[in-house]
N, C-alpha and C positions, 0 to 999 in steps of 0.2 A: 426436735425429739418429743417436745409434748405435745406439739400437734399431731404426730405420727399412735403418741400415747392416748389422745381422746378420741381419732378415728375409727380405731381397734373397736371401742364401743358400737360405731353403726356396723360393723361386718354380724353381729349378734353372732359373734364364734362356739357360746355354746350349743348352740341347735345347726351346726354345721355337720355333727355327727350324723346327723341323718343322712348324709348324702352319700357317703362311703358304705352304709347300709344295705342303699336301696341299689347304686352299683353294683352290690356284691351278689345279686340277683342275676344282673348281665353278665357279670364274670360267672357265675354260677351255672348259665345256659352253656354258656359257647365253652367250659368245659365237660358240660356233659356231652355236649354235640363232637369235639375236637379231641378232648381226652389233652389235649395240647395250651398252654398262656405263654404270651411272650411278655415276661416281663417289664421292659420297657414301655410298651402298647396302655399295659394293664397302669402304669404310675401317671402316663401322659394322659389318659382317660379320666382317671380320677382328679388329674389337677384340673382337667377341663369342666370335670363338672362342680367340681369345690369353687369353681370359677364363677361360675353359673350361679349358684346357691347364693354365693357373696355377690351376686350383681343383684338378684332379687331383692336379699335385703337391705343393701344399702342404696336403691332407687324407693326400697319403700321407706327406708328412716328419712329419705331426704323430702319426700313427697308429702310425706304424714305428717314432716316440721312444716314443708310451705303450705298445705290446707289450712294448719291450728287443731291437723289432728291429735297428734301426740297431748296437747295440753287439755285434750278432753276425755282422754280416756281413763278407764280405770285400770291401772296398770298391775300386771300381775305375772307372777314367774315364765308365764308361757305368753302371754300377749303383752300388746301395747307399750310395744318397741324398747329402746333403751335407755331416753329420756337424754340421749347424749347432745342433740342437736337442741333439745332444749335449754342445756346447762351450757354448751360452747355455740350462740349463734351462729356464731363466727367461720366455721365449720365447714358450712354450709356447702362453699364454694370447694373446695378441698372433696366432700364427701362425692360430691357429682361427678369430680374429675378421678375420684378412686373408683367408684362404682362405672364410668365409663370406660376405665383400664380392666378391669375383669369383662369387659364384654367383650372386647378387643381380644382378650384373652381367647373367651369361650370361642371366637368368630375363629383367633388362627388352630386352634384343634381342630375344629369343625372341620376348616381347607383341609389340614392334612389328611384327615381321614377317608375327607371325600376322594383326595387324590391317591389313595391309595386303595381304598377297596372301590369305590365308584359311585358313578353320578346318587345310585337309590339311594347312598344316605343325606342327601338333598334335602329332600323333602322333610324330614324330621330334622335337621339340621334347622333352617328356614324359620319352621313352628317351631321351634326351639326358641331361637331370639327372638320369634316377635313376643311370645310369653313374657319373657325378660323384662323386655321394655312397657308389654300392653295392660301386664296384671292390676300394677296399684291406677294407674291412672285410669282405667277403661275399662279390664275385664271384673271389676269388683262392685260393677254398675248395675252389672246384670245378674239376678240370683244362679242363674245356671252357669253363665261361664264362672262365676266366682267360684260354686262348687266345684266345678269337675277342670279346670285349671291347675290346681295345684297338684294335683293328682296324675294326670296328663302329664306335667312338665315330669315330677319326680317316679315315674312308673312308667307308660308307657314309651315314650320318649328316651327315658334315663336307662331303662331295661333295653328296650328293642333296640338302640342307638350304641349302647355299651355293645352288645352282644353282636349288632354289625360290624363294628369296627376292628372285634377281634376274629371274625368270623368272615364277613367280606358276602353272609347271607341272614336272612329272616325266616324263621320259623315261626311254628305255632307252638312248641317249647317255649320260647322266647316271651310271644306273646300271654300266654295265658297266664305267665309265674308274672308278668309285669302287672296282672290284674291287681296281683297283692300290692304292693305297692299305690298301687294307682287307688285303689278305696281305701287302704291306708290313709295317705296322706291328703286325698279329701275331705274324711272325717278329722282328720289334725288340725287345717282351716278351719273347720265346718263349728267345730265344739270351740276355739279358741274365738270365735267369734260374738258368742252367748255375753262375753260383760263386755262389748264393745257397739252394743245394738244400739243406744243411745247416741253415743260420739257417731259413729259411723252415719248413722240417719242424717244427722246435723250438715254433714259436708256431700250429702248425693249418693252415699253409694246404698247398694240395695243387693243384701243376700238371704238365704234363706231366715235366718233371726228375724230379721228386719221384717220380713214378706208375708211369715204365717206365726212367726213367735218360737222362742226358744224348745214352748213342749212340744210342738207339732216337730219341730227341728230334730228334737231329739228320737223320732219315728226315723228319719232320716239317718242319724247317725247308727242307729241299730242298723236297718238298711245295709246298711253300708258295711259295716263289720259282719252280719252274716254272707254278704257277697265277697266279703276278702277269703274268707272258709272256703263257702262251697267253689271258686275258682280251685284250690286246692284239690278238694277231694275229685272236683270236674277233670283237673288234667291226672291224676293219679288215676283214674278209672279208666281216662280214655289212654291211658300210656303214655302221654306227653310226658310227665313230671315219672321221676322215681318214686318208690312207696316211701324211701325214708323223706320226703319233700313233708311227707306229714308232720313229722317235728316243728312244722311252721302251726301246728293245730293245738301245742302244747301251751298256747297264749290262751286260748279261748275263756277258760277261767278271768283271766284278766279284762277280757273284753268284757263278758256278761258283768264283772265288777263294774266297769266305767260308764256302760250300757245303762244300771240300775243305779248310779248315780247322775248321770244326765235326767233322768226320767223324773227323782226325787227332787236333786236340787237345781234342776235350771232356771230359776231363778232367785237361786241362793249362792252368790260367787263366792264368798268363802267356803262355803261348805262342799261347792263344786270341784274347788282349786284341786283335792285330792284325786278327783276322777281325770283332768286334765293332765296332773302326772302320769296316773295311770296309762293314759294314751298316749303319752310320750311314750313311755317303757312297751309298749304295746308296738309300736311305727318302728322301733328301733330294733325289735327281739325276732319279731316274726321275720321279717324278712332274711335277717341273720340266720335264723334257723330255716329259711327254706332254701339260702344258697348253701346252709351245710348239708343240706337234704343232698343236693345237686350232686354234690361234690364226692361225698362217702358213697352216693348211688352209681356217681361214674368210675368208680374203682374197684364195685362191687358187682358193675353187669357184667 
């Protein structure tokens, strides 16, 4: 029982929220598309990717303990892990064999779905689990798949993959609400990364922090938050998205806050920490508000 009680720590269950979120986007499509959920579909979907999320991070608590990452980073609300493998070595073994049980997991949704609406959801499936397994060891090497990784798994993939599965087809509804998401949760890495430039250097890896420096970084995160917008207003204009999808614009305030603190203090982690809330609250509201955009606009055409 208290080994069951210290493992809870590497699953990092509070930022799991995120993921029912950014599903709620896929559900969000494929009822604007269907007017129809089948409930059951919609709980197995979201366990598979609550699956996912928990494999991510507990391959990355366990990876970060065997580097001697975790003992060099500057640990802080939103990054630099749990510190749990560092207080229970012991763990260690146990953590690998739970984080390879959530893959197992994520792999039999996958089958079913594939066997159920067909082969196309394959291919995102596929890149799905190599993400899983490639991110901490390999894709956090390279400053560009580190960027646009996280964002990929939990948006495009997460969106377009949801909205197959309940749909059994792919649109460009689908795709363009997943943009959000996907530069979402880019800039979530992206800014979570800024007090970890130090440790992270130390053991190989190489992202943007590392490559041009926090303030140039932070060009990058604005970037990235004016492309999550204008996706928005792109598919509201072109008819893809409904007009109330714009509810997802009532963040923008929040962004430009976290935006003009990147910019001030990126290299000041205390004084950052706040702006790094803020982008949580940011990953988590918007997306929320553009599947409710979805949803009041598929009962109101």
């Amino acid at each position: 029982m208290n080994k069951a009680k210290y493992l809870v720590g590497t699953m990092r269950l509070p930022f799991i929220i995120l993921t029912p979120a950014c599903v709620s986007v896929g559900i969000g499509t494929a009822f604007w598309q269907t007017r129809h959920l089948n409930a059951l579909q919609v709980i197995l979907i979201l366990a598979g990717a609550v699956a996912a999320h928990l494999t991510v991070n507990i391959f990355n608590e366990y990876l970060d303990f065997k580097t001697g990452l975790d003992a060099k980073t500057q640990r802080t609300p939103f990054s630099g892990g749990s510190g749990t493998l560092q207080s229970s070595p012991e763990l260690a073994k146990a953590t690998l064999a739970l984080g390879s049980l959530n893959f197992l997991i994520v792999a039999a949704v996958g089958i079913y779905f594939t066997w159920l609406r067909g082969w196309q959801l394959l291919p995102l499936g596929i890149l799905g689990l190599f993400l899983l397994v490639a991110y901490t060891p390999w894709l956090t090497r390279n400053p560009i798949t580190s960027l646009i990784a996280p964002g990929l798994g939990f948006g495009v993939l997460m969106v377009m993959g949801t909205h197959f599965a309940l749909t059994g087809t792919y649109t460009w509804t689908a795709f363009i609400a997943s943009l959000v998401p996907t530069c979402l949760v880019s800039n979530l890495l992206l800014l979570n990364q800024f007090p970890d430039v130090e440790a992270d250097r130390s053991i190989g890896r190489k992202h943007y922090p590392i490559l041009i420096g926090n303030k140039a970084s932070s060009a990058i995160y604005g970037t990235l938050l004016l492309l999550t917008y204008l996706s928005v207003i792109a598919g509201i204009l072109l008819r893809l998205l409904p007009l109330l999808s714009g509810l997802a614009l009532l963040t923008t305030f929040l962004a430009w806050r976290a935006y003009q603190g990147s910019r001030q203090h990126n290299e000041n982690i205390p004084a950052l920490i706040p702006s790094m809330g803020t982008n949580v609250i940011i990953n988590l509201v918007t997306p929320v508000l553009l599947a409710v955009g979805l949803f009041i606009g598929s009962f109101l055409r």
